[in-house]
KENU-231871 format. One record per residue (C-alpha): residue number from 1; residue in one letter; chain; y, x negated, z negated. Coordinates in steps of 0.05 Angstrom, whole numbers, plus 32768, in hexadecimal, padded with zeros to 4 digits. Last residue first. Layout:
! residues N
[node NUM,a,A,[Y,X,Z]]
...
***
This chain:
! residues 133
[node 133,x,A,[8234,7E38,80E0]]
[node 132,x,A,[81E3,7E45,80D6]]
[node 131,x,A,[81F3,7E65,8095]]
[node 130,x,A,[8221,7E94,80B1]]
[node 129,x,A,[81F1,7EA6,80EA]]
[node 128,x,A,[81B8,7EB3,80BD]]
[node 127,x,A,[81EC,7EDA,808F]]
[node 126,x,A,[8201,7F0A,80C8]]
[node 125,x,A,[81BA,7F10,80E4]]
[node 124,x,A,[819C,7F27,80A2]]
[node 123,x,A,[81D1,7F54,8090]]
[node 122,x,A,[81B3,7F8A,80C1]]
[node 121,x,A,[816C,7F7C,80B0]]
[node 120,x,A,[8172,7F81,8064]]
[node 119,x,A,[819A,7FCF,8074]]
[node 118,x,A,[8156,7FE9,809D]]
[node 117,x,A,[8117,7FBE,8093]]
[node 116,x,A,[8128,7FAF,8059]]
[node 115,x,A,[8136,7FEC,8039]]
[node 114,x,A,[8109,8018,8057]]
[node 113,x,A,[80C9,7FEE,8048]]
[node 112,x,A,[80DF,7FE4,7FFF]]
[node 111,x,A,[80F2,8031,7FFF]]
[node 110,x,A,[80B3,804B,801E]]
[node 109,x,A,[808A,8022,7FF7]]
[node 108,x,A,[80AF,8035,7FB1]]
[node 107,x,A,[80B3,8082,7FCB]]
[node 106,x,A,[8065,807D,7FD4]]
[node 105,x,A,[8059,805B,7F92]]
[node 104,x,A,[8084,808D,7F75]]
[node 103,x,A,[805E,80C5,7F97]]
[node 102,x,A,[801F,80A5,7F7A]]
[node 101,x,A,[802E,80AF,7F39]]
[node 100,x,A,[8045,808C,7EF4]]
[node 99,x,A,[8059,80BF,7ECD]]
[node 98,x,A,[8098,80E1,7EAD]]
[node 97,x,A,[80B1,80F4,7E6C]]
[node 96,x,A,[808C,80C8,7E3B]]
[node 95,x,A,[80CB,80A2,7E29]]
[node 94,x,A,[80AF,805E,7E41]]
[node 93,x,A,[80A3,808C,7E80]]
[node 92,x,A,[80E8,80A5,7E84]]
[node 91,x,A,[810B,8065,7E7C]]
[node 90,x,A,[80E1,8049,7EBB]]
[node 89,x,A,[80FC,807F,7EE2]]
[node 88,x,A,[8143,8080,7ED2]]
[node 87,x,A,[8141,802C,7ED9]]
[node 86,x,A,[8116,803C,7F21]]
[node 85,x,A,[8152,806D,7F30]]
[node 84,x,A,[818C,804A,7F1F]]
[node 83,x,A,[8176,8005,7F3F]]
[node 82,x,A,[816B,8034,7F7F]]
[node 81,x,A,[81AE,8053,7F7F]]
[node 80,x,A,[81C7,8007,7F73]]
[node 79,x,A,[81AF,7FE6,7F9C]]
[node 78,x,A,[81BF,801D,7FDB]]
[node 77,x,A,[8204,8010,7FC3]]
[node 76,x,A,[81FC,7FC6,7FC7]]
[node 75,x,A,[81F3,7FD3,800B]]
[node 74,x,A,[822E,7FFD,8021]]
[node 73,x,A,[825B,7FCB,7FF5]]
[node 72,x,A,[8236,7F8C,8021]]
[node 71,x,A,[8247,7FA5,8063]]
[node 70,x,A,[8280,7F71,8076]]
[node 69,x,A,[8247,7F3B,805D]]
[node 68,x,A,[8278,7EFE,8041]]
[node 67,x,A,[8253,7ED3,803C]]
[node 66,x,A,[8254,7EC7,7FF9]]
[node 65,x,A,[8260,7F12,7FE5]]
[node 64,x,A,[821B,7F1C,8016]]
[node 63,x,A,[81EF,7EE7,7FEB]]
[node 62,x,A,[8209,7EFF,7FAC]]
[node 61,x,A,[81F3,7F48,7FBE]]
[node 60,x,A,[81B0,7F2C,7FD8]]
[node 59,x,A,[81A0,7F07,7F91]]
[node 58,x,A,[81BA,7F3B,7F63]]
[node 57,x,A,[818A,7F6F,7F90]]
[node 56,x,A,[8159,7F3F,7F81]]
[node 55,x,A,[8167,7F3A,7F32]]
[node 54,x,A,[8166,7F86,7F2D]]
[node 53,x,A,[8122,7F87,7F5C]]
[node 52,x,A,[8102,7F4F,7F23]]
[node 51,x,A,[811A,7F7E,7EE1]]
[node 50,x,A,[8104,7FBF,7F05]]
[node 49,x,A,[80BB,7FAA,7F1E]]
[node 48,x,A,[80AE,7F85,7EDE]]
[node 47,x,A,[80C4,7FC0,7EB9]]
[node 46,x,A,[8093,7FE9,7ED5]]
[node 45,x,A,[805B,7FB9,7ED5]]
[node 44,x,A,[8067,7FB4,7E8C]]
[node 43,x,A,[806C,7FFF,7E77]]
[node 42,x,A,[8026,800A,7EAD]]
[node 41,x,A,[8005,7FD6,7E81]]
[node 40,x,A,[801F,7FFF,7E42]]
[node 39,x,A,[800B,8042,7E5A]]
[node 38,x,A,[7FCB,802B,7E6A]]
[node 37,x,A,[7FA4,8019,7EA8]]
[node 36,x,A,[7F95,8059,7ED1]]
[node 35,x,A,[7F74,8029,7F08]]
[node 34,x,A,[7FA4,8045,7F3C]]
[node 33,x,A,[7FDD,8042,7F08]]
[node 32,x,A,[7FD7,7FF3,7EFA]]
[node 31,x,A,[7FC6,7FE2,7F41]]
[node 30,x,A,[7FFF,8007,7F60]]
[node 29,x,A,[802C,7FDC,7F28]]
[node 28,x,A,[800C,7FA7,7F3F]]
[node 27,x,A,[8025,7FB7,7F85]]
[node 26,x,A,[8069,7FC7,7F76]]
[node 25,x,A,[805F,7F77,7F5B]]
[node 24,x,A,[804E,7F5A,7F94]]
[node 23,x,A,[8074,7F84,7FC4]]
[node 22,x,A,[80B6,7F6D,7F99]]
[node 21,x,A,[809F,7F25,7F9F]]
[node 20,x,A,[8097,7F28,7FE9]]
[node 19,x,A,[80DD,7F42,7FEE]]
[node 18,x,A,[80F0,7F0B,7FC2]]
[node 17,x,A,[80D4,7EDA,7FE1]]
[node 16,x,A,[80F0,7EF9,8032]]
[node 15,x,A,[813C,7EF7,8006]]
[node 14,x,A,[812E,7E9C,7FF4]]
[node 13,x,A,[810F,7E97,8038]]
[node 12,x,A,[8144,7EB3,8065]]
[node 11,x,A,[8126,7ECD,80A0]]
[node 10,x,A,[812C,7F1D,8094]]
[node 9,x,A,[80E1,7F23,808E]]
[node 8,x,A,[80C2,7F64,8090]]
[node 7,x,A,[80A6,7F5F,80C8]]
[node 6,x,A,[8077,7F2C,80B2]]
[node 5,x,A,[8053,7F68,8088]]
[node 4,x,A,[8053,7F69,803E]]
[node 3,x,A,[801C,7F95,8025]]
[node 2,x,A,[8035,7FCC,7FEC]]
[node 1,x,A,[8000,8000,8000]]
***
């Protein structure tokens, strides 16, 4: 489900580690619920997932104000809806209040694969060529 796929990449090495990171871990947290591991395994897979995509959507949005990406508001917009939904999400499951299911797993894939392969893929080009100048 979370499989990273060469198209995918977006050509700069530190962003396409990340991006494999973030299907690494989305898919440990598939593991976790498919093999109805605990509430306390699914807790830390949870917060794995949230902690590492905060500190990659840090990453990209520095990446873009250093470059000066003309897009980068738009995009760190789309951050930040998603931040505030996985952080809603995994407060609502250490509260009891919500579960672990496979229409989250299918709204994570579906985002990841979304996201990059949609807004990543448009800065992608402009910081490539910046970086090349």
């Amino acid at each position: 489900m979370f499989e990273w796929k060469p198209e995918y990449s977006v050509q700069l090495p530190e962003i396409d580690a990340q991006h494999r990171r973030l299907f690494a871990l989305a898919a440990e947290l598939h593991t976790a619920m498919s093999q109805g591991q605990g509430k306390t395994v699914l807790e830390k897979a949870l917060a794995q997932l949230a902690d590492y995509t905060k500190a990659h959507f840090a990453a990209e949005e520095r990446l873009m104000r250093k470059y000066e990406y003309p897009l980068a508001h738009a995009h760190k917009l789309q951050h930040d809806q998603l931040t505030a939904q996985v952080l809603d999400l995994q407060q609502r499951f250490c509260n009891g209040e919500g579960v672990v299911t496979v229409d989250l797993m299918l709204f994570l894939q579906d985002w990841l694969s979304t996201h990059i392969l949609g807004s990543d893929m448009k800065y992608s080009p402009f910081i490539r060529a910046k970086t090349a100048a």
